[in-house]
Each structure stands twice: as C-alpha cells, then as structure tokens.
BALOBA-1460 file (C-alpha; in Angstrom, 3 decimals):
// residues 339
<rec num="1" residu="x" x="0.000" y="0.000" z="0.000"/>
<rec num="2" residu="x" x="2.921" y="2.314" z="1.201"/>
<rec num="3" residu="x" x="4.699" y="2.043" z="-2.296"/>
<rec num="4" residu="x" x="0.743" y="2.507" z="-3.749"/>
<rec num="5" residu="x" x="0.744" y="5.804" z="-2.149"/>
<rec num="6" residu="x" x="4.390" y="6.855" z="-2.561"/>
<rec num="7" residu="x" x="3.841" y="5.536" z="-6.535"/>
<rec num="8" residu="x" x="0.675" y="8.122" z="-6.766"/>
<rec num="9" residu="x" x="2.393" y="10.565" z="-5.044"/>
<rec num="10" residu="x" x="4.926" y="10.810" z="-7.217"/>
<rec num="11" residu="x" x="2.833" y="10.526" z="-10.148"/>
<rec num="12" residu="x" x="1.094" y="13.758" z="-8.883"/>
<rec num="13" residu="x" x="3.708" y="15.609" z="-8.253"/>
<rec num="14" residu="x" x="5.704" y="14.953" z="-11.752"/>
<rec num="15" residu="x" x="2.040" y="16.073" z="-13.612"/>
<rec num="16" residu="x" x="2.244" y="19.125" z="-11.357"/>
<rec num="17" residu="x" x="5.470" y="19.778" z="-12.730"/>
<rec num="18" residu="x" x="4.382" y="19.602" z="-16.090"/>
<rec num="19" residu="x" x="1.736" y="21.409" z="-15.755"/>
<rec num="20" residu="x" x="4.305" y="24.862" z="-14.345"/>
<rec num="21" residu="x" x="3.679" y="27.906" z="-16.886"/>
<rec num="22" residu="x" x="6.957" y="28.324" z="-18.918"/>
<rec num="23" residu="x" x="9.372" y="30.281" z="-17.882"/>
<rec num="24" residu="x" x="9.334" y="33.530" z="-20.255"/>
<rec num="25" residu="x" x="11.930" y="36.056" z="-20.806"/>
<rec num="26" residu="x" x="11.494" y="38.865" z="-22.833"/>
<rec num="27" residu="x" x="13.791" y="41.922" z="-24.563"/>
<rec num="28" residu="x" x="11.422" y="44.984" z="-23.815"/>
<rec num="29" residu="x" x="8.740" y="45.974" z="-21.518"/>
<rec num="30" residu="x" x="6.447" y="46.307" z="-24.254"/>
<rec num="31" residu="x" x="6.744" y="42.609" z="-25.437"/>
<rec num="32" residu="x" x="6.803" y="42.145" z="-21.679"/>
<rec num="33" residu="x" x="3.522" y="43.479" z="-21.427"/>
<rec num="34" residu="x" x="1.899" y="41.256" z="-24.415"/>
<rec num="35" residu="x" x="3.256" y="38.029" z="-22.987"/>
<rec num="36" residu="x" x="1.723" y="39.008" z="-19.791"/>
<rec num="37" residu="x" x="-1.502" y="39.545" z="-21.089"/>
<rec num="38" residu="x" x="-1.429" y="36.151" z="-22.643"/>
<rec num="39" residu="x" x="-0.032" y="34.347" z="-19.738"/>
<rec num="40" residu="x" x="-2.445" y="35.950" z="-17.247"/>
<rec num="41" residu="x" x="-2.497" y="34.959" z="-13.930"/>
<rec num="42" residu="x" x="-0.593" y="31.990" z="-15.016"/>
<rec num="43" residu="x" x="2.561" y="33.156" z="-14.310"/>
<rec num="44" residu="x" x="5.165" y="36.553" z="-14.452"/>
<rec num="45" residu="x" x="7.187" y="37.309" z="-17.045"/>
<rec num="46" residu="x" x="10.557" y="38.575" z="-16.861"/>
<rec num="47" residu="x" x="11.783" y="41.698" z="-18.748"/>
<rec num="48" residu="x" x="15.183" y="42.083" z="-19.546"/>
<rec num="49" residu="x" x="15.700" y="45.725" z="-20.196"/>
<rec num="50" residu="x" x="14.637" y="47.999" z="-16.876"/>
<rec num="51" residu="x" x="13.093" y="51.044" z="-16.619"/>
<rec num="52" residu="x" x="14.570" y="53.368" z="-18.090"/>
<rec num="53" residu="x" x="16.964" y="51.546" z="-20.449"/>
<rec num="54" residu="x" x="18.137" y="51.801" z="-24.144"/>
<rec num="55" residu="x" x="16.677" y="49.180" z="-25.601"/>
<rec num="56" residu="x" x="19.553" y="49.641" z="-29.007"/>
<rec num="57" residu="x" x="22.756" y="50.029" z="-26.725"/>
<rec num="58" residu="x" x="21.650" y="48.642" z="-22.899"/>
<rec num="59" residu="x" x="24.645" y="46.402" z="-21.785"/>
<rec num="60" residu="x" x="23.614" y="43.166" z="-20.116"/>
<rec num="61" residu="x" x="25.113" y="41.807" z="-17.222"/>
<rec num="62" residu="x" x="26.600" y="38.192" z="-17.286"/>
<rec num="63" residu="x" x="23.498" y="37.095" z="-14.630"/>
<rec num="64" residu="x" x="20.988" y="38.798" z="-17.380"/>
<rec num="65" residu="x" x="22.819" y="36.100" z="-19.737"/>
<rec num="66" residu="x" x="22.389" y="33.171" z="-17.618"/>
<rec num="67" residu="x" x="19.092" y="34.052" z="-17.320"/>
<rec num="68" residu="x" x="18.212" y="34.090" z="-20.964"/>
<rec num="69" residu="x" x="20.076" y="30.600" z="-21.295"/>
<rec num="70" residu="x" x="17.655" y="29.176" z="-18.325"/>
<rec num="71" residu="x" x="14.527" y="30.823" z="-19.694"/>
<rec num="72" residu="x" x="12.000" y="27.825" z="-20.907"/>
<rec num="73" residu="x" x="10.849" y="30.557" z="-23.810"/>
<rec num="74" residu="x" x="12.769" y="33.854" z="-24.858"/>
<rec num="75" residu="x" x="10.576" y="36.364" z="-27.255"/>
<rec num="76" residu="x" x="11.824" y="39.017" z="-28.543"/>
<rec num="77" residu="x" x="11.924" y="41.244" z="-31.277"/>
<rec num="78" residu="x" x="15.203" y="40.498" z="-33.051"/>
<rec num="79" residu="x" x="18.590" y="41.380" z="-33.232"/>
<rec num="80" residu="x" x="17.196" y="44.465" z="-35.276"/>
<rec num="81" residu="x" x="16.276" y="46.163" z="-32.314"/>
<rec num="82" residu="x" x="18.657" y="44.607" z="-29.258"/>
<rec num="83" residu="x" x="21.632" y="43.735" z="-30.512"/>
<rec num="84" residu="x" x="23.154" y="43.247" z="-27.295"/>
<rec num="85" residu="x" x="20.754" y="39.743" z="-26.452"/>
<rec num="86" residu="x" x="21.900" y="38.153" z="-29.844"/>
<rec num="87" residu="x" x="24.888" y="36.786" z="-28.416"/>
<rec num="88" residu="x" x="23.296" y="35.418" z="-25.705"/>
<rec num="89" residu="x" x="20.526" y="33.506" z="-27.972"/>
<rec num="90" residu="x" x="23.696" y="31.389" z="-29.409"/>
<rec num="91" residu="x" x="23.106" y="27.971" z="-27.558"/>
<rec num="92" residu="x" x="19.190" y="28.237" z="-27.602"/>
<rec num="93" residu="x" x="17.770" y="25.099" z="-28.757"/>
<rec num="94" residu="x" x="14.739" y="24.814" z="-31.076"/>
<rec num="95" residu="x" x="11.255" y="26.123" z="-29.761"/>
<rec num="96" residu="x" x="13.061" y="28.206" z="-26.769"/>
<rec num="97" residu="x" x="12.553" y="31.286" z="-28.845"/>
<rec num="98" residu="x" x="9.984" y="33.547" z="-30.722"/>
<rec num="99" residu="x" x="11.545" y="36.269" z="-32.351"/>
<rec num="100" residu="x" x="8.564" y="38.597" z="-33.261"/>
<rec num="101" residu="x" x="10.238" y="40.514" z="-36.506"/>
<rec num="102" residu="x" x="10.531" y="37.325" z="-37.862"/>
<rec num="103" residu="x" x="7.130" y="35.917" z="-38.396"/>
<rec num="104" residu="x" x="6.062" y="35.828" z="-41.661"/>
<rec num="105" residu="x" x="2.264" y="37.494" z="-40.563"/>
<rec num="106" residu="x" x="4.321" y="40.626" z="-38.604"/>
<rec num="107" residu="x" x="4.235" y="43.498" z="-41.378"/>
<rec num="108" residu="x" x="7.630" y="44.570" z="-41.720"/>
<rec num="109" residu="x" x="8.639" y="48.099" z="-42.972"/>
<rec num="110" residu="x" x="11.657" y="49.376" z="-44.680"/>
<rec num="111" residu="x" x="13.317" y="52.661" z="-44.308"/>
<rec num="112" residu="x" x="13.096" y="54.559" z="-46.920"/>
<rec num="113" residu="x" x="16.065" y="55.878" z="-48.639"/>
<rec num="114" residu="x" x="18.273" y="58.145" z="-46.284"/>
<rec num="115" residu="x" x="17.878" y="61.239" z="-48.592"/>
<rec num="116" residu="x" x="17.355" y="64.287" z="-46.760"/>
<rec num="117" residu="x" x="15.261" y="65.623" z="-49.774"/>
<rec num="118" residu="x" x="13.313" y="62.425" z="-49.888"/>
<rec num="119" residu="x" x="10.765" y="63.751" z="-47.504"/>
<rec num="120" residu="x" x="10.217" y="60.120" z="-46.475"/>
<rec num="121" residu="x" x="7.318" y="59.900" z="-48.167"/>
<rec num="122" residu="x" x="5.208" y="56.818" z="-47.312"/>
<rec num="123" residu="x" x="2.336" y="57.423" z="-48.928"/>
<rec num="124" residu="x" x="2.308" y="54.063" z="-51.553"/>
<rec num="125" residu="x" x="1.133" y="52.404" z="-48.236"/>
<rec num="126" residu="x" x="-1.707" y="49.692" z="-47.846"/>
<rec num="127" residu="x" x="-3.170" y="51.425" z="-44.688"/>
<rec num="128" residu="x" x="-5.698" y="48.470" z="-44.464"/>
<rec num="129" residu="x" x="-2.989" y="46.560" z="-43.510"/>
<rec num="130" residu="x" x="-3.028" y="44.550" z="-46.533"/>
<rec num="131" residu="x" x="0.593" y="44.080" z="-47.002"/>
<rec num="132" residu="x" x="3.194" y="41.945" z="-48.716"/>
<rec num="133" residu="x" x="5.250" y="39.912" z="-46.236"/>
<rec num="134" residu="x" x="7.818" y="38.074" z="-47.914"/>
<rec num="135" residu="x" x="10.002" y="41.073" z="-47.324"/>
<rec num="136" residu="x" x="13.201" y="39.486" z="-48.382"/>
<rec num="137" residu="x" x="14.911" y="38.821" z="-44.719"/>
<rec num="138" residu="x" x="18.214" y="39.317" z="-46.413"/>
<rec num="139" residu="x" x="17.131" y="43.297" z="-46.469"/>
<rec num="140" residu="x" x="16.842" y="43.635" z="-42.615"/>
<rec num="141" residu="x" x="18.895" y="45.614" z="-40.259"/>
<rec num="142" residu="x" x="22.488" y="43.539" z="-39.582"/>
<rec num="143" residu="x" x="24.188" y="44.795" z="-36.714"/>
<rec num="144" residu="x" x="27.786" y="44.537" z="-36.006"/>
<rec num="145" residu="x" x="29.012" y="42.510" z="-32.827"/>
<rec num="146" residu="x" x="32.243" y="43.358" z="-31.183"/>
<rec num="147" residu="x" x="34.853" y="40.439" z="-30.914"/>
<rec num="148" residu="x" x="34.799" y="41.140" z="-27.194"/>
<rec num="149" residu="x" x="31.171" y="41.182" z="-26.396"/>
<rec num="150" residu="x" x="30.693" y="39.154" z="-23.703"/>
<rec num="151" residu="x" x="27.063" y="38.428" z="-23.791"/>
<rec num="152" residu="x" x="26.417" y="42.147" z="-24.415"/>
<rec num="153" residu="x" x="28.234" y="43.105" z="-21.170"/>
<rec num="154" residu="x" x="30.842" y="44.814" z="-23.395"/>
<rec num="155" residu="x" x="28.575" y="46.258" z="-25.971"/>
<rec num="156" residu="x" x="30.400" y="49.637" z="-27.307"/>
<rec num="157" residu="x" x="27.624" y="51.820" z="-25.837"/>
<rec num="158" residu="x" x="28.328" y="54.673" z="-28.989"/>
<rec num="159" residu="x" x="26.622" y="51.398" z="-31.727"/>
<rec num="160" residu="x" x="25.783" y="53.801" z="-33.932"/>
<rec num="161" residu="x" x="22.199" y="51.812" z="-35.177"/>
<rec num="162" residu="x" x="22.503" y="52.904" z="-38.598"/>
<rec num="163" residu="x" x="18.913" y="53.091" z="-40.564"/>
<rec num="164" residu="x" x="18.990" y="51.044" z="-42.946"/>
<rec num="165" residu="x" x="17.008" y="47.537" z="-43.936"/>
<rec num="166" residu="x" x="13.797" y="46.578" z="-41.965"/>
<rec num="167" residu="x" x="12.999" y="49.089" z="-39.448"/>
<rec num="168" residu="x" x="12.474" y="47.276" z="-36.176"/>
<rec num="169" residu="x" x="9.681" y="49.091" z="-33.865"/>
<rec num="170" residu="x" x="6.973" y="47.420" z="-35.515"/>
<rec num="171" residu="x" x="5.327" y="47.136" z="-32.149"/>
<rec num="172" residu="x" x="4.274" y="50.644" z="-33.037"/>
<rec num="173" residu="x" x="1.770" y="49.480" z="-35.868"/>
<rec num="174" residu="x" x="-1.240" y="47.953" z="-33.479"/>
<rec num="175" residu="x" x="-1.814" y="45.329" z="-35.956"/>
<rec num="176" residu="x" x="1.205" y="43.600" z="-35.425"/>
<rec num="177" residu="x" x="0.262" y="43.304" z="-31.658"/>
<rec num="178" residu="x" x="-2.716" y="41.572" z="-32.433"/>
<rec num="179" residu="x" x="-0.500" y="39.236" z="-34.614"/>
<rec num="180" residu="x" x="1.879" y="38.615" z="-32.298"/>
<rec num="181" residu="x" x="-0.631" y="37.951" z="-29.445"/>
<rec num="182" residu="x" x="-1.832" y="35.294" z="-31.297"/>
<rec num="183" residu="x" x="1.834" y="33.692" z="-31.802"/>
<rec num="184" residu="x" x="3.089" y="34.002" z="-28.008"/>
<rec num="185" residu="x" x="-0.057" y="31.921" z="-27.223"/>
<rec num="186" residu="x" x="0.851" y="29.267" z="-29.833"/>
<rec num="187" residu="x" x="4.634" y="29.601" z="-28.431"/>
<rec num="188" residu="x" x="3.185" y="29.311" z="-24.497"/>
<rec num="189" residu="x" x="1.120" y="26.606" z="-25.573"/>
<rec num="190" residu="x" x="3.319" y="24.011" z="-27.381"/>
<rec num="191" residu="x" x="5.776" y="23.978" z="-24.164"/>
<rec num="192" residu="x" x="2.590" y="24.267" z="-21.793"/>
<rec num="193" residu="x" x="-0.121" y="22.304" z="-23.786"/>
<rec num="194" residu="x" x="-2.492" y="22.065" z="-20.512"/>
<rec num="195" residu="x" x="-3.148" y="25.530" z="-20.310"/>
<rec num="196" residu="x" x="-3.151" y="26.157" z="-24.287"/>
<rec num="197" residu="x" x="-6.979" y="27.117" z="-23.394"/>
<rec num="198" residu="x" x="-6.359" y="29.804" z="-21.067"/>
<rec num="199" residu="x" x="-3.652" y="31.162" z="-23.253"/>
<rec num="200" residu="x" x="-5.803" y="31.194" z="-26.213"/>
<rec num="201" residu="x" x="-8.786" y="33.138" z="-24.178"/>
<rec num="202" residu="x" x="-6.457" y="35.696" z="-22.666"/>
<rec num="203" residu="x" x="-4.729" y="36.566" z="-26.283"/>
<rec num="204" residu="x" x="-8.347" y="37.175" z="-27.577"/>
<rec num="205" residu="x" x="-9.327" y="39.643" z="-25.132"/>
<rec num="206" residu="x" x="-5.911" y="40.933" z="-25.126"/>
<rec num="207" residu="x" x="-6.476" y="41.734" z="-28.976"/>
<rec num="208" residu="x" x="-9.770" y="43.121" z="-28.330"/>
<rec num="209" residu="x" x="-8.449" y="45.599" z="-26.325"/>
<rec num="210" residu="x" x="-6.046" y="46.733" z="-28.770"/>
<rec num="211" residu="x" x="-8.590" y="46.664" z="-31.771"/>
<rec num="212" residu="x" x="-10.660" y="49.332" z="-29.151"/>
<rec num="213" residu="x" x="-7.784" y="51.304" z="-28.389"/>
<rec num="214" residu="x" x="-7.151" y="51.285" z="-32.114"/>
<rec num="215" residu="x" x="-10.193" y="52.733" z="-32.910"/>
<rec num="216" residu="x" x="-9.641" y="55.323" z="-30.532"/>
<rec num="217" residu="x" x="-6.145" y="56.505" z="-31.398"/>
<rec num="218" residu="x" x="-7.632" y="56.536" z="-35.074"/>
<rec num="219" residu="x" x="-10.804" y="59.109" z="-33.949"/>
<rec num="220" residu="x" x="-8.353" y="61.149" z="-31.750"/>
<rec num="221" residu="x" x="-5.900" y="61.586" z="-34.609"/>
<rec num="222" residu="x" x="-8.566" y="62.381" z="-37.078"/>
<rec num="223" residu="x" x="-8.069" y="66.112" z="-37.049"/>
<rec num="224" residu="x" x="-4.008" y="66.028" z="-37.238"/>
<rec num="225" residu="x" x="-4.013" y="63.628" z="-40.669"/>
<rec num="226" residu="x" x="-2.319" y="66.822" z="-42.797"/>
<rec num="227" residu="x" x="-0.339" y="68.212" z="-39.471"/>
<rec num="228" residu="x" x="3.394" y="67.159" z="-39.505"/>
<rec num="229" residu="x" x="6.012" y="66.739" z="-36.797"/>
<rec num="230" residu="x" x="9.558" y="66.417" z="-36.362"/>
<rec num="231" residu="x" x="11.605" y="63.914" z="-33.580"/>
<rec num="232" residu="x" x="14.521" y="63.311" z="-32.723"/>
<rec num="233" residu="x" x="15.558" y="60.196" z="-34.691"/>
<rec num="234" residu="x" x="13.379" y="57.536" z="-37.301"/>
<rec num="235" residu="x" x="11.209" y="55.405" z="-34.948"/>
<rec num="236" residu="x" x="7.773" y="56.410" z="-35.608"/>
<rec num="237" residu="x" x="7.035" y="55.127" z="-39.247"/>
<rec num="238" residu="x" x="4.546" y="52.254" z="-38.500"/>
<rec num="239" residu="x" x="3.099" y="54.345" z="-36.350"/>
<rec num="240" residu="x" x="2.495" y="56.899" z="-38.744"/>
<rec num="241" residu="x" x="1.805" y="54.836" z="-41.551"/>
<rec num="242" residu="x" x="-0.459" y="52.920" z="-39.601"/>
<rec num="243" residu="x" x="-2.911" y="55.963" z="-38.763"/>
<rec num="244" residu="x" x="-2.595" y="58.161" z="-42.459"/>
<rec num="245" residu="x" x="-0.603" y="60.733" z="-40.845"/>
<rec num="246" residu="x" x="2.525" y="62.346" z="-43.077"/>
<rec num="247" residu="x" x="5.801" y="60.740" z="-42.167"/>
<rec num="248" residu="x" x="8.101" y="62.448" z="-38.908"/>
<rec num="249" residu="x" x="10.845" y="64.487" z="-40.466"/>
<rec num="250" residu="x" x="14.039" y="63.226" z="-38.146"/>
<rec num="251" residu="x" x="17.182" y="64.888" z="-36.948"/>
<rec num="252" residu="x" x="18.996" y="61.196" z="-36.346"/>
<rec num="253" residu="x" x="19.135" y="59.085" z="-38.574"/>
<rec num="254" residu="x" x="20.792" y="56.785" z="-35.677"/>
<rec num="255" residu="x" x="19.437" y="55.923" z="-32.172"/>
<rec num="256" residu="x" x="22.646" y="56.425" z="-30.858"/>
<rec num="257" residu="x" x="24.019" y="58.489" z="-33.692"/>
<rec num="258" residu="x" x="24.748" y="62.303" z="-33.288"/>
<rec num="259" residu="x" x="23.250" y="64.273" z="-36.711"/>
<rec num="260" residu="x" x="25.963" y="65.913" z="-38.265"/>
<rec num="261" residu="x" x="26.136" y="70.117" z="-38.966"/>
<rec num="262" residu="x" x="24.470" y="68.911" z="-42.557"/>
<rec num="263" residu="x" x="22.160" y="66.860" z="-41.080"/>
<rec num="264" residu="x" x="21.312" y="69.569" z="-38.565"/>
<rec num="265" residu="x" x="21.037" y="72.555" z="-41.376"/>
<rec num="266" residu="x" x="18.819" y="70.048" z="-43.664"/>
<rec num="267" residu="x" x="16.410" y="69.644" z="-40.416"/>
<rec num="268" residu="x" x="15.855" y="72.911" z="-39.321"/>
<rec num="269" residu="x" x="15.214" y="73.578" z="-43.822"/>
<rec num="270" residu="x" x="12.780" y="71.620" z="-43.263"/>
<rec num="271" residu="x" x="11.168" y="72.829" z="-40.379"/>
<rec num="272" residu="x" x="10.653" y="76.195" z="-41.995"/>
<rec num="273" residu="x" x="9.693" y="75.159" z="-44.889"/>
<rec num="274" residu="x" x="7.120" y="73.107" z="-43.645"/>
<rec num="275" residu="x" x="6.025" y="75.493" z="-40.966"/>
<rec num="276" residu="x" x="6.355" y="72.851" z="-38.256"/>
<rec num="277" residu="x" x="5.485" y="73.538" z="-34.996"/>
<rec num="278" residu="x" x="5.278" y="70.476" z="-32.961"/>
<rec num="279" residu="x" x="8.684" y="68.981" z="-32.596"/>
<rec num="280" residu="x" x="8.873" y="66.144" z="-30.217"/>
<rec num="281" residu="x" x="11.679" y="64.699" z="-27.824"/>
<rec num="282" residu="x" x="12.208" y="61.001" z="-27.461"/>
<rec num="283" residu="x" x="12.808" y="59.179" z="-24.042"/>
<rec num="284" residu="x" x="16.035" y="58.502" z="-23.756"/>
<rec num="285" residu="x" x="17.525" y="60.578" z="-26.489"/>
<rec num="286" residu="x" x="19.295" y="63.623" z="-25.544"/>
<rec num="287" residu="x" x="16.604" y="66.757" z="-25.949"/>
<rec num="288" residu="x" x="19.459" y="69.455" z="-26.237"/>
<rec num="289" residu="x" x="19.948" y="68.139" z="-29.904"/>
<rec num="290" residu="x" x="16.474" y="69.212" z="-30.427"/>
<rec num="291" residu="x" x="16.839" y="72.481" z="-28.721"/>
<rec num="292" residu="x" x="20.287" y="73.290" z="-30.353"/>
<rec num="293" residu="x" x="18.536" y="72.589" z="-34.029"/>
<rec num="294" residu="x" x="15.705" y="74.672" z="-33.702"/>
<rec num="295" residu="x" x="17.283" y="77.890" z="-31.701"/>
<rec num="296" residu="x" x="15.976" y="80.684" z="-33.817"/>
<rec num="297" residu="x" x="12.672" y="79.051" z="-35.351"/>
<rec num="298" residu="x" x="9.074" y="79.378" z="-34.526"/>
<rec num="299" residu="x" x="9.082" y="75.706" z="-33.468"/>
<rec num="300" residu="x" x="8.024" y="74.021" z="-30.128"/>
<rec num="301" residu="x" x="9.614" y="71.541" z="-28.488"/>
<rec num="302" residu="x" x="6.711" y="69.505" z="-27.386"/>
<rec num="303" residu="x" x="6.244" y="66.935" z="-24.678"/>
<rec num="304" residu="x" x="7.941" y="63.522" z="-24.635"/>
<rec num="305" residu="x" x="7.272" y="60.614" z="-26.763"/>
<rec num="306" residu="x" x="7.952" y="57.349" z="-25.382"/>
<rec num="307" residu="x" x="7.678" y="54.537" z="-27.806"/>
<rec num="308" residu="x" x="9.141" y="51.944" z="-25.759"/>
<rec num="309" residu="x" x="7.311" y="52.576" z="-22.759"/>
<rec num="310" residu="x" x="10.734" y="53.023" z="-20.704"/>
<rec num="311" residu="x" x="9.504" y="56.402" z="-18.205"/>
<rec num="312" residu="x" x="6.926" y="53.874" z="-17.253"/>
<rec num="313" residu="x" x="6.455" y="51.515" z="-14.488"/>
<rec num="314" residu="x" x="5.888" y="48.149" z="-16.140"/>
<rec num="315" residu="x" x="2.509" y="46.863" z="-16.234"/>
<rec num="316" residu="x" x="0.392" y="44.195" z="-18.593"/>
<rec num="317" residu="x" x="-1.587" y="47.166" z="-20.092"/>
<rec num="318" residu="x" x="1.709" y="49.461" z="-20.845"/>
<rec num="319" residu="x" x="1.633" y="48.077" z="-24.837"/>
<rec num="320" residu="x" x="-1.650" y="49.751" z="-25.155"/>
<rec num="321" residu="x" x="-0.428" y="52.877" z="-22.899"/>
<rec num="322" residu="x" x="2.232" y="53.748" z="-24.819"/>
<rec num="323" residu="x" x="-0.065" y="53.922" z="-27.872"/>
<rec num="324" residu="x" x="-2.735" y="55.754" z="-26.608"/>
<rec num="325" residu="x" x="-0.241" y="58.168" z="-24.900"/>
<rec num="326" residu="x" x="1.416" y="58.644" z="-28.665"/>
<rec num="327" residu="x" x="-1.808" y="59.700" z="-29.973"/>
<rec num="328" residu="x" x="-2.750" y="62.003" z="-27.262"/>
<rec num="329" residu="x" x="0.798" y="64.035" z="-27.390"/>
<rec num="330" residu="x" x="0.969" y="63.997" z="-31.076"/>
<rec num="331" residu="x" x="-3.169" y="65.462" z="-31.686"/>
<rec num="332" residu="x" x="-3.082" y="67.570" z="-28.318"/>
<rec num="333" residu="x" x="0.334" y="69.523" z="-29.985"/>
<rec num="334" residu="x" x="-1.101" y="70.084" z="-32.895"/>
<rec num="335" residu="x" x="-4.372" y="71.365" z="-31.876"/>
<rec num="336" residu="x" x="-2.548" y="73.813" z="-29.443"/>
<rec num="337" residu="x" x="-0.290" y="74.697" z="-32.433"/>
<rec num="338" residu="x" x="-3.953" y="75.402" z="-34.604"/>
<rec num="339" residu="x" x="-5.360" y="77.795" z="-31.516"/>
C-alpha cells in the first residue's frame, strides 16, 4: 500500500510539474507586457531591459545572460532592435525562442532611402494593412558585434544603429500586436499544452483591447491627418503609416548616432519650410539636440514621446499605454499649435 501511495504521489507531483507555466523572458517591456496579457495569472514574465533603459545600446550583465540561457521561452523582437541579447541567444535550442520581426504574418517596414530631400514619403502604403510579407529577410537591419562582447556586457555603448534595412519598432503598428498575441499563445502553448486554453482566451481579449484602443487613437488623430512633426531620430514610421498621418521628419538618422552640422542645417530647412510647430523629444535621447537645431525658429519643443514605454512603471496594459499616450501628445500639440 505504502509504495501505492508513494507511486501516486509521485505521479502527482511529476504532472504538477508539467503542468508549471513556462518560464518567459522577454527583450522589452512592451513585449513584456503582451506576454503578460497572454499568460495571465498563469505566471510573471521577466523583462530584460529595466526602466529606463536603451533598448539599441543597454549592456547586459553576465546574470541577465544566464538568465536568458535558463529561460523555458525567450521572445523578442530580433537582433534588429537589441543587438546586445543576440549573443546570448547562441546555444538556444529549437522552440526556446519567438523572435517577433521574424514571423512571416508581422508586417515589416523598410526605411526609406536616407535622402534628406526624400521627404520620407510613405504614402504608396496599404493602410488596411493589406501588405506583402515576404520582405526578403536578407534586407533587414544587420548589426555589427564586437569580438569582445561578452554576452552584451561589453557592448560599445556609442553602436551607432545605422537606418537602414527593416525598421524594427513594428510594435508601433497595433496590428502587429494583435499578430503577435496570437503567436506568443501558440509559443506558451506548445511547451505548456495544458493551459493552451487559457492562453488562447487571454490573447483574444488581449487583442480586443487593442482593436478598441485602435479605434480610438484613429478618432483622436482624425483632425491632425495633414499636421506634420519632427523627432529626434526615425522610430515612428509604422506608427504613422499605420494611422494616415505624413511621415516624422528626423534629426537622427541613428538611435545612438549624433546628426551631423548637414544633417542639422537640412532639419531645421525643413522645419521652416514646412512650418512645423510640434517637434517632439524622445525618451532617452538627448533633448538638447532638439533644442540646439531649432534655436531661432518658430518651433516648439513639445512633450515627450515614449515609444518603448521606458519612463513607465511596467505593467500588462503598458503596450496599449504607450499607444494611446502617442496619440494624445501627437493630436493635443497640434491642436494647441492650430489655436
């Protein structure tokens, strides 16, 4: 009977074993925050990058590494956007990742050509979200690794993050949010099949919410669809493709990457010419740039935009946050610009 029991026992206990939510690591709170919505009460996910961080030049420390290696599931968005976790993602196995950029159902934009004159005009887009995605994958963003990266510990912290190839914030495009909800609960699911259910119910209303907040963004935004902006570097075209407003004319072309005295004189050309008034700030990106470019014009420097979410406090709801808070700073600035 004894050896019954003890047989039972330990039946029970390696079923509740199996049954433990994945552990899930992810690159950015905002990814953070759609896995969490997914996962539920299920279980926490960890974030790699803390508030506050670079997401194109954050150095991770050696226990960030080891923690990536242990993770049951890492999703990210790609080495487009984080460099510094590539190295880490080396000795992953099959299935223990889900890099976002990559899916063949994420739409996938390409800068446009770095011509200053170009006016990066995007207006040859399918706003209906009808769009080709066999972007070759041999056009998007390749970063270069230093020889003595230690699992991004020593990451040169001046990476440039040149613009070209597939432009990775594509979290900013709320269709792509919905997609991806969809694949973290296929990702959760196949190493935690007895709570595929949950995952499945939580990633619907997940995408609900965004569809509503969609709507929202789109009827707030509805008077600023001819009003253009400037910002600090190129970060906001899904965004802005996304909603029909004209494309952000940019003083980087670089995250990281300081606009030189051409760069500078084509901007502020631009500002005047266009009669620009609403010039936004990024989080972290150094506003005296800004400031420094537009001494002498008419311009405003406006309030922050955040597309990463990293001034906030992470949360499950901070993907649709961030959006909402975009929409709200870009259509308040220009109606106070109108008055």
């Amino acid at each position: 009977m004894r050896s019954l029991i003890a047989t039972t026992a330990l039946t029970f206990v390696a079923a509740a074993a199996q049954a433990e939510p994945p552990a899930v690591v992810t690159d950015i709170p905002v990814v953070g925050a759609l896995v969490q919505q997914v996962m539920g009460d299920l279980g926490t996910v960890d974030v790699l990058l803390p508030q506050g961080g670079n997401a194109h030049s954050y150095q991770m420390r050696p226990s960030e590494a080891r923690q990536v290696q242990n993770a049951d599931l890492l999703i990210w968005i790609g080495p487009n956007l984080t460099p510094w976790l590539a190295r880490a993602t080396d000795n992953l196995g099959a299935g223990t990742q889900l890099r976002l950029l990559d899916l063949p159902e994420t739409h996938r934009r390409v800068y446009p050509d770095e011509d200053p004159h170009a006016g990066h005009d995007h207006d040859d887009h399918d706003h209906e979200h009808n769009h080709d995605h066999d972007h070759d994958h041999e056009h998007e963003h390749e970063h270069e690794h230093d020889d003595e990266h230690d699992q991004g510990h020593d990451h040169a912290a001046e990476h440039d993050h040149d613009h070209t190839g597939t432009d990775p914030h594509a979290w900013l495009d709320p269709q792509n949010g919905i997609v991806w909800l969809s694949a973290i609960a296929d990702a959760l699911s196949a190493r935690d099949p007895g709570n595929a259910q949950t995952y499945a119910a939580n990633a619907d209303r997940a995408a609900q919410d965004i569809e509503a907040t969609e709507r929202q963004i789109a009827e707030r935004l509805e008077g600023s669809k001819d009003a253009r902006f400037a910002v600090s570097h190129d970060a906001y075209g899904y965004f802005t493709d996304h909603f029909g407003l004209p494309a952000a004319v940019t003083l980087s072309l670089g995250d990281a990457a300081s606009p030189s005295a051409a760069r500078v004189s084509d901007f502020r050309a631009q500002i005047e010419a266009q009669d620009i008034r609403c010039i936004f700030p990024e989080a972290q990106h150094n506003p005296d740039l800004l400031t420094s470019a537009l001494a002498g014009t008419d311009a405003t420097i406006a309030a922050t935009l955040d597309p990463s979410g990293a001034t906030h406090p992470f949360s499950a709801d901070l993907y649709t946050l961030i959006l909402t808070e975009m929409g709200d700073t870009i259509a308040g600035c220009h109606e106070a610009a109108a008055r």
